[in-house]
C-alpha positions in Angstrom: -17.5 14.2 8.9 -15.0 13.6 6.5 -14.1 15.9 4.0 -14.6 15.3 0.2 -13.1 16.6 -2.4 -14.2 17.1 -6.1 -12.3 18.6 -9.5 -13.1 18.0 -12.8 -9.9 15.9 -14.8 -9.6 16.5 -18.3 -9.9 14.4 -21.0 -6.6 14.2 -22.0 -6.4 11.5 -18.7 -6.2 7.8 -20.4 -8.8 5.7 -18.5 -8.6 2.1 -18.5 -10.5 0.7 -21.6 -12.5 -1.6 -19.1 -13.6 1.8 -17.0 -13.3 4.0 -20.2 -17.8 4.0 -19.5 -18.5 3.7 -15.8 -17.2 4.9 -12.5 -14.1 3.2 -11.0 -11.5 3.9 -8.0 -7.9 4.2 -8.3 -5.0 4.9 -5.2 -3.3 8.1 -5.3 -0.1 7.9 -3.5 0.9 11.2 -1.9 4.2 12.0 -0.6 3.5 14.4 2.9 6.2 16.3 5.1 4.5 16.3 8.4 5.8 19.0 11.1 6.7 17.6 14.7 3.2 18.5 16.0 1.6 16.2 13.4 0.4 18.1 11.1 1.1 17.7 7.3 2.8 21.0 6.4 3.0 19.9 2.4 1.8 17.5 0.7 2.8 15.9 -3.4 1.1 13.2 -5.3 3.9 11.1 -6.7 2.8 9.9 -9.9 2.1 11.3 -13.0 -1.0 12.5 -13.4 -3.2 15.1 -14.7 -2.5 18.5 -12.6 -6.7 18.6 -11.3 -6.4 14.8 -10.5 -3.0 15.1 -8.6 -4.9 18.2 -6.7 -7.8 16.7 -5.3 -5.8 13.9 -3.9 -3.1 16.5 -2.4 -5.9 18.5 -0.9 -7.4 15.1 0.9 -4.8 15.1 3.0 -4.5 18.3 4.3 -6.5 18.1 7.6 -5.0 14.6 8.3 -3.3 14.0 11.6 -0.1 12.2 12.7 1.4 11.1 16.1 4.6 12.6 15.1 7.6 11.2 14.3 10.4 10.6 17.2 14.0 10.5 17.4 15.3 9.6 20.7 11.6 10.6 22.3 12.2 13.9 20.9 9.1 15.0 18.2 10.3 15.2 14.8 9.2 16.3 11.2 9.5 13.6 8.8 8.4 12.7 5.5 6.2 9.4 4.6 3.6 8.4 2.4 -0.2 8.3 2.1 -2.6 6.8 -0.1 -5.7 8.6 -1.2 -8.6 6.4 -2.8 -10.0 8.5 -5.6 -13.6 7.6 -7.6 -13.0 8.6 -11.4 -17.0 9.3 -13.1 -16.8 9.5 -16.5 -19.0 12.7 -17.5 -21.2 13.1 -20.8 -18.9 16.6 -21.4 -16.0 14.3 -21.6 -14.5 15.1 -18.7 -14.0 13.0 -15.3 -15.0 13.9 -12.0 -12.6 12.9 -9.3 -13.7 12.8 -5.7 -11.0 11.6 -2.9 -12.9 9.0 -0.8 -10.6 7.7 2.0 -7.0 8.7 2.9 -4.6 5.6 4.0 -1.5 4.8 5.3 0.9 3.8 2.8 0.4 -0.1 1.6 3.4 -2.1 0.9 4.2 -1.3 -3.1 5.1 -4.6 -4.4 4.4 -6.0 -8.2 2.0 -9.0 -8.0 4.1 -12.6 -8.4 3.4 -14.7 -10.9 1.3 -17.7 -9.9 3.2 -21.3 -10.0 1.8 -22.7 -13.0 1.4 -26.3 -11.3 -0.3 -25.1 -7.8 -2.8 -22.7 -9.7 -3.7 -25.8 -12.0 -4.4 -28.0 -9.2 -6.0 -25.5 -6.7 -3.7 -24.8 -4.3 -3.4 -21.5 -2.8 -1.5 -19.7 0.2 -1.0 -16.8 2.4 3.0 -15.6 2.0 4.3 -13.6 5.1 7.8 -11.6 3.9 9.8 -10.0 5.9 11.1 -7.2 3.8 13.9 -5.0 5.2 14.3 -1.8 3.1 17.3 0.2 2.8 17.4 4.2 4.3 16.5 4.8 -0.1 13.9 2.4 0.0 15.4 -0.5 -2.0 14.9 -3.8 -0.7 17.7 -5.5 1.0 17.3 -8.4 -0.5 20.2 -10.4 1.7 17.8 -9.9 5.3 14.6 -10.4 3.7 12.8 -13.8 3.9 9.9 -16.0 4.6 7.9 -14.9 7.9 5.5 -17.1 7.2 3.4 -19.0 5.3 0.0 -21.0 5.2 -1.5 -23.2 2.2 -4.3 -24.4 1.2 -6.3 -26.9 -0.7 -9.9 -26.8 -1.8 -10.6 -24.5 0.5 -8.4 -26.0 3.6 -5.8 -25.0 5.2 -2.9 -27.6 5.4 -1.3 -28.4 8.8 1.4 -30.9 7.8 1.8 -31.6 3.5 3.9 -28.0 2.1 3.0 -28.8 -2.6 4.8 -25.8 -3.9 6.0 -24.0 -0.7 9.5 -22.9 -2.2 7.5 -22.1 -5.5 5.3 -19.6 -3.5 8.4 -18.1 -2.0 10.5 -17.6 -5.1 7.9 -15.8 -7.1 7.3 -13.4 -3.9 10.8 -13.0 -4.0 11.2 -12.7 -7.6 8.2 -9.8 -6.8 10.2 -7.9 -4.0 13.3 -7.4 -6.7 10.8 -4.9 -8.5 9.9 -2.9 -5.0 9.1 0.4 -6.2 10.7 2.6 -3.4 9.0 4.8 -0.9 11.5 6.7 0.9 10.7 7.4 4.9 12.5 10.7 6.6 12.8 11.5 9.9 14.7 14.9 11.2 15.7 15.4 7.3 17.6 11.9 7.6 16.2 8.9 5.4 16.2 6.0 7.5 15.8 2.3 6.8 13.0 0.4 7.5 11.1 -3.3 7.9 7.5 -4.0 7.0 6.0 -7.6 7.1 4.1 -8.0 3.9 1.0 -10.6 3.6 1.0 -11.8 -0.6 -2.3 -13.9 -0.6 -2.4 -16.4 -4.1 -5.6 -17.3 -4.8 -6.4 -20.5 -7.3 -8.1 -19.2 -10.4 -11.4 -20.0 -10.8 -12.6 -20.5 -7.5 -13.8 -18.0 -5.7 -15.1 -19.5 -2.7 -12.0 -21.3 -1.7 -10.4 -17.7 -2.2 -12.7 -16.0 0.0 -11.6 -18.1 2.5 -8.0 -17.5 2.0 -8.4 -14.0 1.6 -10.4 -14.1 4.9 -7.8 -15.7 7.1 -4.6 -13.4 5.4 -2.8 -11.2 7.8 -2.8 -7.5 7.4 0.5 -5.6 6.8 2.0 -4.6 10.2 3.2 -1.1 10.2 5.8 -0.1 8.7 8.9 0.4 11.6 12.0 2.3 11.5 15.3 -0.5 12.5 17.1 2.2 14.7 15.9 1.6 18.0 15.8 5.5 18.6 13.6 6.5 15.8 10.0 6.3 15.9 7.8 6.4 12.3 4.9 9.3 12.3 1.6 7.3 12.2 -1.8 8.1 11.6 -3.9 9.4 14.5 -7.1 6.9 14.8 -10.0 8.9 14.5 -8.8 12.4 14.1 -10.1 14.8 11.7 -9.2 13.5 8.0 -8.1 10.2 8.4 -10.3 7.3 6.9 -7.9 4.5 7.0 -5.4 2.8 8.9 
């Protein structure tokens, strides 16, 4: 069974003034050094955040398991990311009790585009495939990243030949990709650059059917890969002790 873990946050943590009154979830990211046998030696949530709130998410992770990373199909230690899905209660003492739900792989950390005015106005919506190559210090290489691909849709149908606003879509994903906030992956103490194929689904406002659909037939984010040959990624163990998502 999974194990959960609870702390009490004090009130000096600003909650959302929508959640200020009822429960809500929020991702921790957690920055883990994983030994060559898989295991996560040490573990440091990576934003700021109230020391008891940064503590239950670190302590989520500590029986999580990794195929470890390899260089040259020799086990590694390494350094990657997590992200731990933490429910916030709102208490009547005014304090917050934080319990770590799930612990994730690492989702790709990009700001949500803006929506081409036109397409959103007339109902059109797509699924946006990037290929984003990032640099050994996370940055985006912005010169060999592009398009994968891309599906779009219209009152809640995909298109197979018209493409309204297919160079808009792309832009404002690109536009999005410029503001990549950087998550660093380490292999043998080297930082090593990587490429991730990110799905951006835009969904016409006001219609939730139509962007059930679209969210329904949008790719998932492929893991994250290392782009020397000889170096393989650590990578959650399916099922083992600890690990709740993929």
């Amino acid at each position: 069974m999974t194990r959960l873990f609870t702390a009490l946050v004090a009130a000096l943590f600003v909650l959302p003034a929508i959640a200020a009154e009822k429960p809500f979830e929020r991702p921790v990211v957690v920055r883990v050094d994983v030994d060559a046998d898989g295991r996560v030696a040490a573990a440091k949530a990576v934003d700021e955040l109230p020391q008891a709130l940064a503590a239950v998410a670190e302590s989520a992770t500590r029986d999580v398991e990794f195929e470890p990373a390899q260089v040259n199909g020799r086990a590694a230690a390494s350094r990657t990311h997590l992200v731990v899905q933490v429910r916030l209660e709102p208490q009547d003492n005014d304090t917050v009790s934080a319990t770590a739900l799930r612990v994730e792989a690492a989702k790709p950390n990009l700001m949500p585009p803006r929506y081409p005015t036109q397409a959103a106005e007339r109902g059109y919506g797509a699924n946006v495939v990037m290929s984003i190559q990032l640099n050994a210090d996370g940055s985006v290489d912005m010169d060999r990243s592009g398009l994968a691909g891309i599906s779009l849709w219209k009152g809640g149908r995909k298109l197979t030949k018209s493409q309204p606003y297919r160079d808009e879509y792309v832009a404002e994903v690109m536009k999005a990709m410029r503001q990549w906030k950087p998550m660093i992956e380490e292999v043998d103490g080297a930082p090593v650059s990587t490429s991730w194929h990110v799905p951006v689904t835009f969904c016409p406002p006001g219609r939730p059917g139509v962007c059930d659909k679209i969210k329904a037939d949008s790719p998932a984010a492929s893991a994250r890969t290392a782009n020397d040959n000889g170096i393989r990624l650590a990578s959650l163990k399916p099922g083992a002790p600890g690990n709740t998502g993929s």
